[in-house]
DRENPA-210735 format. One record per residue (C-alpha): residue number from 1; residue in one letter; x, y, z. Coordinates in steps of 0.001 Angstrom, whole numbers, always signed. Example, Ala and Ser with C-alpha at 12.3 -4.5 7.8 and 13.67 -1.06 7.14 Angstrom:
2
<atom><resi>1</resi><resn>A</resn><X>+12300</X><Y>-4500</Y><Z>+7800</Z></atom>
<atom><resi>2</resi><resn>S</resn><X>+13670</X><Y>-1060</Y><Z>+7140</Z></atom>
//
This chain:
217
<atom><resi>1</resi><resn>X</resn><X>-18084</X><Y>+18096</Y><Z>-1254</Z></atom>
<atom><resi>2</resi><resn>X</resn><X>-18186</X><Y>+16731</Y><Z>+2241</Z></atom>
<atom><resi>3</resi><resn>X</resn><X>-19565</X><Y>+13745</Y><Z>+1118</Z></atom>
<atom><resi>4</resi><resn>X</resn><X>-16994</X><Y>+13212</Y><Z>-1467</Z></atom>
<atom><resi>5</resi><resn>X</resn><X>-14393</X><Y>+13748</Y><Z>+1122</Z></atom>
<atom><resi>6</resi><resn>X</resn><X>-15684</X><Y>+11575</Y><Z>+3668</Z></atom>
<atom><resi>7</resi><resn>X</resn><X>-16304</X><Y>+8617</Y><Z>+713</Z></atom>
<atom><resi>8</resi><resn>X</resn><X>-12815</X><Y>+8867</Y><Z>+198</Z></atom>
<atom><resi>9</resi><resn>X</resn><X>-11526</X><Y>+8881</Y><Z>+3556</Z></atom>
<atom><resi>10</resi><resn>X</resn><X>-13552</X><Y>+6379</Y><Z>+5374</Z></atom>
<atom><resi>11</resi><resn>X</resn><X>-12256</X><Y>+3097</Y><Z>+2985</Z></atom>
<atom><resi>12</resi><resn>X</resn><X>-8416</X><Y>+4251</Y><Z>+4012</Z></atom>
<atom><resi>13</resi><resn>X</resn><X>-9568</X><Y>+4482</Y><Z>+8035</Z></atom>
<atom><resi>14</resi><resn>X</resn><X>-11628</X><Y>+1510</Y><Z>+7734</Z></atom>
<atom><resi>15</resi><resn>X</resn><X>-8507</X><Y>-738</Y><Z>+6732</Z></atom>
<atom><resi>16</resi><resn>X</resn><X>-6196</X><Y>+537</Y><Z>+9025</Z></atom>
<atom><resi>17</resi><resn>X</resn><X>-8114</X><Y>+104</Y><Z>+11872</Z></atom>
<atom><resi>18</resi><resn>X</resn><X>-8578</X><Y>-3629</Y><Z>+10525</Z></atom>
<atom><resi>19</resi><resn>X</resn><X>-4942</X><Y>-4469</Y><Z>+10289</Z></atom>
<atom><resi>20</resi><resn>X</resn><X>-4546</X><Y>-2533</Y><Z>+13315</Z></atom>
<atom><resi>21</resi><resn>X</resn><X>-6733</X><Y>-4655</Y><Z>+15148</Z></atom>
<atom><resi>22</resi><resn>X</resn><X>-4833</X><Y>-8015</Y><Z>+13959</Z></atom>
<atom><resi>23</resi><resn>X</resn><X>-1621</X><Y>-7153</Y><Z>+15511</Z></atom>
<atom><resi>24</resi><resn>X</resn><X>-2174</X><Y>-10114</Y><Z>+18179</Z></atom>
<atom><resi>25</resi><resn>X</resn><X>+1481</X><Y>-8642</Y><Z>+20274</Z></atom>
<atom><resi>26</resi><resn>X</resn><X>+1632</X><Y>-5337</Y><Z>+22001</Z></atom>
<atom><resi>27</resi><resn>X</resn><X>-718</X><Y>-2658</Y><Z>+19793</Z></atom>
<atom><resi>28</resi><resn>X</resn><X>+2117</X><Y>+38</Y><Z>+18215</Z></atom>
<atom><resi>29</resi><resn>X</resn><X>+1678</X><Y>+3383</Y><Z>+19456</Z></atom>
<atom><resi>30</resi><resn>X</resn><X>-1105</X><Y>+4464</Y><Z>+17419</Z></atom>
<atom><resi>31</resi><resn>X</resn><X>+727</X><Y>+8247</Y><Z>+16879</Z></atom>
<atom><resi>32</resi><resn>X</resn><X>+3451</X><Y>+6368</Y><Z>+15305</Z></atom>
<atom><resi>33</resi><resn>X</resn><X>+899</X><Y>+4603</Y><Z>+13050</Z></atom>
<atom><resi>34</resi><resn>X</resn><X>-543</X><Y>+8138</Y><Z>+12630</Z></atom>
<atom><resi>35</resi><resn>X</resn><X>+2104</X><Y>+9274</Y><Z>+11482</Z></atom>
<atom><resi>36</resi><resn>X</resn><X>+2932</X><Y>+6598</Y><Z>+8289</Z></atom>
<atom><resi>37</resi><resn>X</resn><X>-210</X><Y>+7407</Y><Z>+7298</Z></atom>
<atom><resi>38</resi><resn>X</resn><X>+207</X><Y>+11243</Y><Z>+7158</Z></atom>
<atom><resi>39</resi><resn>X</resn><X>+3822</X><Y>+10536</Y><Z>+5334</Z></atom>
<atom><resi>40</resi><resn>X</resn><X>+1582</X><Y>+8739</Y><Z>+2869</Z></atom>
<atom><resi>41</resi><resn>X</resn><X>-332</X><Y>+11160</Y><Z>+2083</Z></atom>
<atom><resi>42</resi><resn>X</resn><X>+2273</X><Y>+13709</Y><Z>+1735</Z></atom>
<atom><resi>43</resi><resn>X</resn><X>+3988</X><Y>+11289</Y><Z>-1380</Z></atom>
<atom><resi>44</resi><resn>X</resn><X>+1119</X><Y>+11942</Y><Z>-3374</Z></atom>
<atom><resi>45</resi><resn>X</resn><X>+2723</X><Y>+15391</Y><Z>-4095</Z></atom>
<atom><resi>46</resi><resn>X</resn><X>+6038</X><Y>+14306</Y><Z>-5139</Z></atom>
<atom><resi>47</resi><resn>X</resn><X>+4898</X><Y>+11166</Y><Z>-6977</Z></atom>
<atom><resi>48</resi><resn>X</resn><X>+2209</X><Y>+13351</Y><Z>-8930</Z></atom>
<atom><resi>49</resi><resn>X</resn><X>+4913</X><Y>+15606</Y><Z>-9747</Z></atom>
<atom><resi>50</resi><resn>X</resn><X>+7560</X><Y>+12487</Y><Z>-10604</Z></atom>
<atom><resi>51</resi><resn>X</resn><X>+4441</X><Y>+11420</Y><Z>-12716</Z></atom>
<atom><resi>52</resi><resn>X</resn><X>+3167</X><Y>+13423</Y><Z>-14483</Z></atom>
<atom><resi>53</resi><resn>X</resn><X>+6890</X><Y>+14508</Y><Z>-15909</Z></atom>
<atom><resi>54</resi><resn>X</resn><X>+7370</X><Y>+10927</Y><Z>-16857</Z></atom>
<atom><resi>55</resi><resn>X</resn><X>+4222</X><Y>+11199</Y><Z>-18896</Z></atom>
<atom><resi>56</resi><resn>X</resn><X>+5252</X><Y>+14306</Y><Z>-20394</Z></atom>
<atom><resi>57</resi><resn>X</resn><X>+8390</X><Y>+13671</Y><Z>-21591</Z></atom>
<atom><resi>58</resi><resn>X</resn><X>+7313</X><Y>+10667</Y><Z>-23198</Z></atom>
<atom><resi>59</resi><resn>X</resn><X>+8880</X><Y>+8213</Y><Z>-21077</Z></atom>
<atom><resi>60</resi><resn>X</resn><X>+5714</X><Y>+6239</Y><Z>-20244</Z></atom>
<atom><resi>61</resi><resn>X</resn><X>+2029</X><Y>+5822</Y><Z>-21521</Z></atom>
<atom><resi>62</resi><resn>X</resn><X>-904</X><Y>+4605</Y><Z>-19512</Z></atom>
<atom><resi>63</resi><resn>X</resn><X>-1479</X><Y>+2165</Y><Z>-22173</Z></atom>
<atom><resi>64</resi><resn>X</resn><X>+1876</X><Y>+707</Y><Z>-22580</Z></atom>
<atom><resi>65</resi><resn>X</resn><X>+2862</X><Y>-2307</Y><Z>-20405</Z></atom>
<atom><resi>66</resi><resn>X</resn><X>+6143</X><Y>-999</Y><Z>-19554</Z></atom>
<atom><resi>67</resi><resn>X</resn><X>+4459</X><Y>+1788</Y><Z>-18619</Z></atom>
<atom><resi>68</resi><resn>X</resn><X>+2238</X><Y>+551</Y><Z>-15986</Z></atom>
<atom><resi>69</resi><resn>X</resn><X>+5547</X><Y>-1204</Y><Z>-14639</Z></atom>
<atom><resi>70</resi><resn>X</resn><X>+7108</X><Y>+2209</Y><Z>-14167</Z></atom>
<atom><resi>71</resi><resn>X</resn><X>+4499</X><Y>+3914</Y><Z>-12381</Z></atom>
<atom><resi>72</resi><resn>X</resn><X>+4445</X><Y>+1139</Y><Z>-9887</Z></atom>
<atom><resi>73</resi><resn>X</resn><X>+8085</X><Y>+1337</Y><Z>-9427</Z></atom>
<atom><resi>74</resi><resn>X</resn><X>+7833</X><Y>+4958</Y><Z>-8347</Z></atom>
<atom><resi>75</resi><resn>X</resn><X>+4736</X><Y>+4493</Y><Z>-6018</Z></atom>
<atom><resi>76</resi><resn>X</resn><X>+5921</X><Y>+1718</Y><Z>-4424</Z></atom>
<atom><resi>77</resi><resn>X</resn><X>+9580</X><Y>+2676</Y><Z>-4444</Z></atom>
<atom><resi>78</resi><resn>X</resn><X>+8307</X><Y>+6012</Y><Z>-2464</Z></atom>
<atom><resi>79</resi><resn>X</resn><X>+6178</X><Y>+3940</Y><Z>+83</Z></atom>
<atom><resi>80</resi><resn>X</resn><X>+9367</X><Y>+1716</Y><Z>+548</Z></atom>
<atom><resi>81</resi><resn>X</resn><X>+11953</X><Y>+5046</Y><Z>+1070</Z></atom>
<atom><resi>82</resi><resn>X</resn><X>+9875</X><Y>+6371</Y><Z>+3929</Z></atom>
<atom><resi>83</resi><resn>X</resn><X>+8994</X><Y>+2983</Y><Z>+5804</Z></atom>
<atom><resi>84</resi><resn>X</resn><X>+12875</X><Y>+1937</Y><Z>+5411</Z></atom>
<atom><resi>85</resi><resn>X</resn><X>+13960</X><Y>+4676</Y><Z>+6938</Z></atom>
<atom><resi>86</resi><resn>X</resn><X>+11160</X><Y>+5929</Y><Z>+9180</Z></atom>
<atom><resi>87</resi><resn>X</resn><X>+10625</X><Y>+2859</Y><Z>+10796</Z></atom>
<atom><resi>88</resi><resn>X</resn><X>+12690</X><Y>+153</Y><Z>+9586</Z></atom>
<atom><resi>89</resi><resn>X</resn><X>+15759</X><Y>+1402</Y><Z>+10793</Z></atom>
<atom><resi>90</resi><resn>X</resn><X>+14508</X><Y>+2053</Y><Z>+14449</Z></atom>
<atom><resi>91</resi><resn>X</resn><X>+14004</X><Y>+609</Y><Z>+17418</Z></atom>
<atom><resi>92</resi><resn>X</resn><X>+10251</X><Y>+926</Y><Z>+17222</Z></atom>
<atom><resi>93</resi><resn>X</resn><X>+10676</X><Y>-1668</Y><Z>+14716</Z></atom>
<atom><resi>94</resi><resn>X</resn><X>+10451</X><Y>-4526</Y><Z>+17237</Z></atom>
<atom><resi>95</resi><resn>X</resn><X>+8393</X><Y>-7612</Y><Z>+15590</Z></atom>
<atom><resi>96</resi><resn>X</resn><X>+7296</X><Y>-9110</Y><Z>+12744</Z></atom>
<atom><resi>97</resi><resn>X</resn><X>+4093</X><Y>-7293</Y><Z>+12336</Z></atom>
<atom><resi>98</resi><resn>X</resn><X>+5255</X><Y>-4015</Y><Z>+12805</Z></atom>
<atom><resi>99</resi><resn>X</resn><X>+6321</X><Y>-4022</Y><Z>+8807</Z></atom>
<atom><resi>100</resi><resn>X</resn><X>+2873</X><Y>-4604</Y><Z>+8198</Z></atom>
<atom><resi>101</resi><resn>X</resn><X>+1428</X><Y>-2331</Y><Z>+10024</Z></atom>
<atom><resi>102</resi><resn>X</resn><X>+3517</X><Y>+846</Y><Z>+8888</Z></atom>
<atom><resi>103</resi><resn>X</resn><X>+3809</X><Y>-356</Y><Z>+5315</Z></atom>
<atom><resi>104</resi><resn>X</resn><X>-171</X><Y>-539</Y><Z>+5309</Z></atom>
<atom><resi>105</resi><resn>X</resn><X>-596</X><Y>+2803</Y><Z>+7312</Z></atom>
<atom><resi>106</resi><resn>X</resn><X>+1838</X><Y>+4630</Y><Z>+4377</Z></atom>
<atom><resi>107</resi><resn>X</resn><X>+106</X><Y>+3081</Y><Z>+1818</Z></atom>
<atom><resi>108</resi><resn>X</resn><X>-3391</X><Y>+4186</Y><Z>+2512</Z></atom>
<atom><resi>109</resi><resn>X</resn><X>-2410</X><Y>+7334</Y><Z>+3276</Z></atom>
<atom><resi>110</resi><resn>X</resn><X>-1151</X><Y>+7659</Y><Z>+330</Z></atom>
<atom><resi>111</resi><resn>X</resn><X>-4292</X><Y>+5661</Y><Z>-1079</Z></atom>
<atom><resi>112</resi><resn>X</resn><X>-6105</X><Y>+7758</Y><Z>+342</Z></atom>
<atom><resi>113</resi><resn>X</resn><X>-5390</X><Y>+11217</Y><Z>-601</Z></atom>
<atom><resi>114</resi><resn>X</resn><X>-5445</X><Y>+9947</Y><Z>-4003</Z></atom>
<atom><resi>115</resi><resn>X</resn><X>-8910</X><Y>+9087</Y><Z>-3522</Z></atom>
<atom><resi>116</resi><resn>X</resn><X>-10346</X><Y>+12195</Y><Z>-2230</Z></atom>
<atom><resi>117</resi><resn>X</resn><X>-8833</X><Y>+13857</Y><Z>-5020</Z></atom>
<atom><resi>118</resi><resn>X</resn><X>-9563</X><Y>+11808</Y><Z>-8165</Z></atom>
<atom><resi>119</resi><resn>X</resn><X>-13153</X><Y>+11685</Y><Z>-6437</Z></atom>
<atom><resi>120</resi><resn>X</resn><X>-13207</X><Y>+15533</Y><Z>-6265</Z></atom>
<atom><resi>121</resi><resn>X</resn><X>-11665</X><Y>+15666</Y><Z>-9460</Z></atom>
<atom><resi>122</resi><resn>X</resn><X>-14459</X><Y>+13402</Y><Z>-10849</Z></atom>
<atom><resi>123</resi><resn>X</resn><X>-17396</X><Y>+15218</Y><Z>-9355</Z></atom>
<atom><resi>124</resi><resn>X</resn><X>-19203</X><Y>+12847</Y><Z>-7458</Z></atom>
<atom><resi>125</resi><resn>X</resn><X>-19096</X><Y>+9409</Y><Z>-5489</Z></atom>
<atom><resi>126</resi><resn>X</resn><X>-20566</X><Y>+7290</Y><Z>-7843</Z></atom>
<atom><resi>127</resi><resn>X</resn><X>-16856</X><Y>+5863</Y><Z>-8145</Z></atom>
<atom><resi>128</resi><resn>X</resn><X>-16355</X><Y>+5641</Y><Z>-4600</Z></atom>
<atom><resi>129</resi><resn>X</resn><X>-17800</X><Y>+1893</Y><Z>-3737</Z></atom>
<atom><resi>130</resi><resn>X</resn><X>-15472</X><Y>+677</Y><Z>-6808</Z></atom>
<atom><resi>131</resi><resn>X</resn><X>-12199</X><Y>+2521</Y><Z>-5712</Z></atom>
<atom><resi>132</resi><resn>X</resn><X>-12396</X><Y>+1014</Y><Z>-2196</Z></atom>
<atom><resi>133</resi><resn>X</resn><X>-12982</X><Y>-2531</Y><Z>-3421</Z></atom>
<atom><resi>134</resi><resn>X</resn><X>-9815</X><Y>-1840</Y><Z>-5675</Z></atom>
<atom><resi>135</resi><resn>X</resn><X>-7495</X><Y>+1341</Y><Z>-5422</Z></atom>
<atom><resi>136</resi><resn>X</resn><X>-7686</X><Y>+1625</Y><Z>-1679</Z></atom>
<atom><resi>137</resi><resn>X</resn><X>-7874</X><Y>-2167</Y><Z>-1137</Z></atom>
<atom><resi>138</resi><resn>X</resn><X>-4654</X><Y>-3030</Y><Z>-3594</Z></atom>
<atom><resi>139</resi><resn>X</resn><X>-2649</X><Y>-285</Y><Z>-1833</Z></atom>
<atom><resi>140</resi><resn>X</resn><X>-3483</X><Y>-1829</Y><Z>+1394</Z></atom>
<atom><resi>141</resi><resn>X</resn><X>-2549</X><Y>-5083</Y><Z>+223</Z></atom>
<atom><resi>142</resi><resn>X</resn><X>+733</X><Y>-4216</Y><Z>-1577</Z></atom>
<atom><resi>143</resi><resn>X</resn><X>+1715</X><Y>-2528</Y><Z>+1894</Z></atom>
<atom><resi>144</resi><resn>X</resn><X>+896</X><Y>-6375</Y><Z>+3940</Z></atom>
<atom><resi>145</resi><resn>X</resn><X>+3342</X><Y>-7810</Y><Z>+947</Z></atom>
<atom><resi>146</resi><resn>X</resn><X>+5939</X><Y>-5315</Y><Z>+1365</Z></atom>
<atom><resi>147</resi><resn>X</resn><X>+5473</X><Y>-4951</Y><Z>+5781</Z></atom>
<atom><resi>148</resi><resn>X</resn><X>+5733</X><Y>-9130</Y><Z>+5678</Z></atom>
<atom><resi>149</resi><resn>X</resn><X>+9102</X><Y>-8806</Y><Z>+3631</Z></atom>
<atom><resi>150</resi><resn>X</resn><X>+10449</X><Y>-6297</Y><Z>+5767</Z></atom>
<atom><resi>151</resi><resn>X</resn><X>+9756</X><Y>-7923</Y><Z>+8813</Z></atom>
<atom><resi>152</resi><resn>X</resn><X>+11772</X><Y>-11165</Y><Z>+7541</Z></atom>
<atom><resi>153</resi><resn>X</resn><X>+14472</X><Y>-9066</Y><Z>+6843</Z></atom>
<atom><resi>154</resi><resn>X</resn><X>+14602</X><Y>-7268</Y><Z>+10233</Z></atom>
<atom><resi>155</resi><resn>X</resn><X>+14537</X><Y>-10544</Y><Z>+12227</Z></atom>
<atom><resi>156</resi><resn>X</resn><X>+15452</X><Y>-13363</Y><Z>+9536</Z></atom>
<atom><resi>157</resi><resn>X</resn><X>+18774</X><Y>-12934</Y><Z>+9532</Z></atom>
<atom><resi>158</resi><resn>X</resn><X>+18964</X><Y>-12514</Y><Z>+5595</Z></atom>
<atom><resi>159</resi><resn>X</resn><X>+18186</X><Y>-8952</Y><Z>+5430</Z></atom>
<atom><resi>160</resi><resn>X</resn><X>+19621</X><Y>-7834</Y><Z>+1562</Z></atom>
<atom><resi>161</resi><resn>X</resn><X>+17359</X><Y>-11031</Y><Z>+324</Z></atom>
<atom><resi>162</resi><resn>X</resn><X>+14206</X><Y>-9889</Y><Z>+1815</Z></atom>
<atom><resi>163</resi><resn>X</resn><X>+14486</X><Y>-6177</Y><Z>+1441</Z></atom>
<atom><resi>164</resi><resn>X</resn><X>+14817</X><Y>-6882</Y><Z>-2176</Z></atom>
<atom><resi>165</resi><resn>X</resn><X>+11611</X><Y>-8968</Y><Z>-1800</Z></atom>
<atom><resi>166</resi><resn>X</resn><X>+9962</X><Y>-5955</Y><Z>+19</Z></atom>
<atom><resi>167</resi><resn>X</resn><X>+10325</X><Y>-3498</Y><Z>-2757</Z></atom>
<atom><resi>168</resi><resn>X</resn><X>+10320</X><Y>-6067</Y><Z>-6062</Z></atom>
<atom><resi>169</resi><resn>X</resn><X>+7228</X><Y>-8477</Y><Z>-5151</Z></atom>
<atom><resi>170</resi><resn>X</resn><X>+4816</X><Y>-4682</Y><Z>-4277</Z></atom>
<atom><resi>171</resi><resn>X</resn><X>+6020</X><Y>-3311</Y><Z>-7689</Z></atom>
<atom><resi>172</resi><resn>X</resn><X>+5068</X><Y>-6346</Y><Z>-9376</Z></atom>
<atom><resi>173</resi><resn>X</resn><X>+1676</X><Y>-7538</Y><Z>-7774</Z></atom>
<atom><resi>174</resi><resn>X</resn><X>+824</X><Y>-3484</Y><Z>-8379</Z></atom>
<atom><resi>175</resi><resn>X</resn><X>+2080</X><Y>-3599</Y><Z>-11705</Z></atom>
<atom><resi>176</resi><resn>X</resn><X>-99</X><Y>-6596</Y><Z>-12369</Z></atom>
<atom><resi>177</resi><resn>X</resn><X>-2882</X><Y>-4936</Y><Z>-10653</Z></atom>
<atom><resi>178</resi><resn>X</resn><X>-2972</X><Y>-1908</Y><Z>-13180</Z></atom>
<atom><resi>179</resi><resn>X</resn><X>-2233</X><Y>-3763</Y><Z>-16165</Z></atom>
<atom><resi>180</resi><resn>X</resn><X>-5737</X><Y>-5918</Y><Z>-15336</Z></atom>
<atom><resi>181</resi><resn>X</resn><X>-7804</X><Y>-2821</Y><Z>-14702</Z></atom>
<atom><resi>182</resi><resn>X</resn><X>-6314</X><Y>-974</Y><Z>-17717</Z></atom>
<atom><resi>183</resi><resn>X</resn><X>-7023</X><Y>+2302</Y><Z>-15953</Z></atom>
<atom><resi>184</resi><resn>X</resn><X>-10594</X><Y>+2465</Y><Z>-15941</Z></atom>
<atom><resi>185</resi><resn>X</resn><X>-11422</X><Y>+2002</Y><Z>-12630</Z></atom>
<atom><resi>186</resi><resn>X</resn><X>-14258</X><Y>-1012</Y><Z>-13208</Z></atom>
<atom><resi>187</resi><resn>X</resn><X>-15304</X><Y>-4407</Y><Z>-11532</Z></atom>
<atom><resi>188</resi><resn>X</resn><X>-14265</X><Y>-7363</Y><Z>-14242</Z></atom>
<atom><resi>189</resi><resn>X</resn><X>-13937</X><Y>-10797</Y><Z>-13680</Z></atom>
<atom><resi>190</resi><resn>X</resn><X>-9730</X><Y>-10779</Y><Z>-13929</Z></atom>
<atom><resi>191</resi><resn>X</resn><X>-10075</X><Y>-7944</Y><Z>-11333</Z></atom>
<atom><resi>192</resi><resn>X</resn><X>-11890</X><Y>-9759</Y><Z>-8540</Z></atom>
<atom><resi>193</resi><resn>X</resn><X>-9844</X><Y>-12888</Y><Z>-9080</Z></atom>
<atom><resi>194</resi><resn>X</resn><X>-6567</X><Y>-11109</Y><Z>-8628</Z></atom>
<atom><resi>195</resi><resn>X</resn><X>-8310</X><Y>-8954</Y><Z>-5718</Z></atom>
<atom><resi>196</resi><resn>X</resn><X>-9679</X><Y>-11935</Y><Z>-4117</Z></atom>
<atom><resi>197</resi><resn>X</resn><X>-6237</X><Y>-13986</Y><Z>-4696</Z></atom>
<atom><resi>198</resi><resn>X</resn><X>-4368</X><Y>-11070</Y><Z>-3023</Z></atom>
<atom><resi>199</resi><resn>X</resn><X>-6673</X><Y>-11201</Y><Z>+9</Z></atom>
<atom><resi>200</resi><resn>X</resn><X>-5829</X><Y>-14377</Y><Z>+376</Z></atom>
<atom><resi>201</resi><resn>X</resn><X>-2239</X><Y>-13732</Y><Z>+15</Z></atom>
<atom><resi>202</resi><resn>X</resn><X>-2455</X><Y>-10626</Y><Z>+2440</Z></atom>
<atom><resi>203</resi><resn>X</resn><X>-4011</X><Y>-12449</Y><Z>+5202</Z></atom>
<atom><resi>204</resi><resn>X</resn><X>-2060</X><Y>-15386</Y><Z>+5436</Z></atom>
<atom><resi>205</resi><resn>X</resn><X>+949</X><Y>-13152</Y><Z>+5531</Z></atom>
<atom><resi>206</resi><resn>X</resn><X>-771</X><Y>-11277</Y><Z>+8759</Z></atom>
<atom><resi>207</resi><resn>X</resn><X>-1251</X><Y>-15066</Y><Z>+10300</Z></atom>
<atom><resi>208</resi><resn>X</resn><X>+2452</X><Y>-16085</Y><Z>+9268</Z></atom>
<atom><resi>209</resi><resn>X</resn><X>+3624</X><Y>-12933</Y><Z>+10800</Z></atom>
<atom><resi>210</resi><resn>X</resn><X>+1752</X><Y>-13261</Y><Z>+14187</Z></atom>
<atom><resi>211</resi><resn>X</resn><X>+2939</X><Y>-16716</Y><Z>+14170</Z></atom>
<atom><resi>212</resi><resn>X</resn><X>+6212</X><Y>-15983</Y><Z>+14107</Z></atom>
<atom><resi>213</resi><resn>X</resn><X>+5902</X><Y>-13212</Y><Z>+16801</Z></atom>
<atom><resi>214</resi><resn>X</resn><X>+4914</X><Y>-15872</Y><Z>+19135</Z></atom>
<atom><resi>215</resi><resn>X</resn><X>+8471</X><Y>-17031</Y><Z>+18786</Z></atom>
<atom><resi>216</resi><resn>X</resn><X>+10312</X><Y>-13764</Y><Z>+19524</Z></atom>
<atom><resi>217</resi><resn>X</resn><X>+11195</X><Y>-13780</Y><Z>+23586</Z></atom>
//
C-alpha cells in the first residue's frame, strides 16, 4: 500500500516543483502554493459525488462524446471556482505567472488524489508509469492553459475575454484528451501526439508568461 501511495503522489510533487522552479520573478510563497494543491485535492470529493450522479441519472456515458465533454466541464469548472476566487481575486495575484502556478498546484492536487485512489482501487502500480505520462501530466497541463489565461486577464486589460478563455480552452483540450484515450488508461499513438503537442503548448505559455513579467515595473 505504501508503495501505491507514494507511486501516486510522487508524479503530482514532481510537476509542481518543476513549474515551481520556472517562475523566473519572485518564487510565491510556497504555503500559498501548498495550499491550491490541498484545495485540489479536496474537489475530488465533490466532483466524485457531482459525477457519479450524472452517470446515474443517465445524463452522461463514458462512451458518449457529449459525455466526455461534460465531465470535463465539471472538473475543470471546479479547478477554475477555487483559483478565481482563492487567488485570482487577491492581491497575491501579482504577475503573469502566478495563474500558472496556482492553476497547476489545484490541478495536481486534484490529479493527484485521483491517482492514489484509482491506483488503490486497482490493486497495484503497474498503472502508475502510464497515469503520470497522461492523467497527472494532462491535469498539469490544462492548469498552464487555464493559469496563462488568467494571468492575461488580470493584467491585459480585457479581463471577461480571457477569463472565458481560462475556463473554455481547459474544458476543451481535456475534453479532447479523454475522448483520445477512450478511458482506458493506455499509451497510443493519438495519445502521445496530443501529449507531446500540449507540452509544447504548456511550455511556451510558461516562456510567454515570464516574458511578459519582465515588462511589469
Amino acid at each position: 500500500m505504501v508503495s501505491v501511495v507514494f507511486s501516486g503522489i510522487a508524479p503530482g510533487i514532481a510537476l509542481l516543483v518543476y513549474f515551481y522552479l520556472r517562475h523566473e520573478r519572485e518564487a510565491e510563497p510556497i504555503g500559498y502554493v501548498i495550499r491550491s494543491f490541498v484545495f485540489g485535492m479536496l474537489l475530488v470529493f465533490p466532483i466524485m459525488f457531482v459525477e457519479y450522479i450524472l452517470l446515474e441519472e443517465g445524463i452522461v456515458s463514458r462512451t458518449d462524446p457529449y459525455g466526455f465533454l461534460r465531465m470535463s466541464a465539471v472538473e475543470e469548472f471546479g479547478k477554475w471556482f477555487v483559483i478565481f476566487y482563492t487567488v485570482y481575486i487577491h492581491r497575491m495575484f501579482d504577475d503573469y505567472y502566478d495563474g500558472i502556478i496556482y492553476a497547476v498546484a489545484c490541478s495536481l492536487g486534484f490529479a493527484t488524489l485521483e491517482n492514489i485512489l484509482y491506483l488503490l482501487g486497482d490493486g497495484g502500480t503497474e498503472l502508475a508509469l502510464v497515469r503520470a505520462l497522461l492523467p497527472v501530466s494532462g491535469h498539469a497541463l490544462f492548469g498552464v492553459l487555464m493559469g496563462f489565461f488568467m494571468g492575461k486577464a488580470k493584467f491585459s486589460g480585457n479581463a471577461s475575454r480571457y477569463l472565458i478563455y481560462s475556463l473554455f480552452i481547459p474544458i476543451g483540450a481535456h475534453s479532447l484528451f479523454n475522448l483520445i484515450l477512450l478511458e482506458k488508461e493506455r499509451v497510443t499513438v493519438f495519445s502521445v501526439i496530443f501529449m507531446v503537442c500540449l507540452w509544447i503548448v504548456g511550455l511556451f505559455q510558461v516562456r510567454t508568461a515570464n516574458r511578459l513579467n519582465r515588462r511589469l515595473k
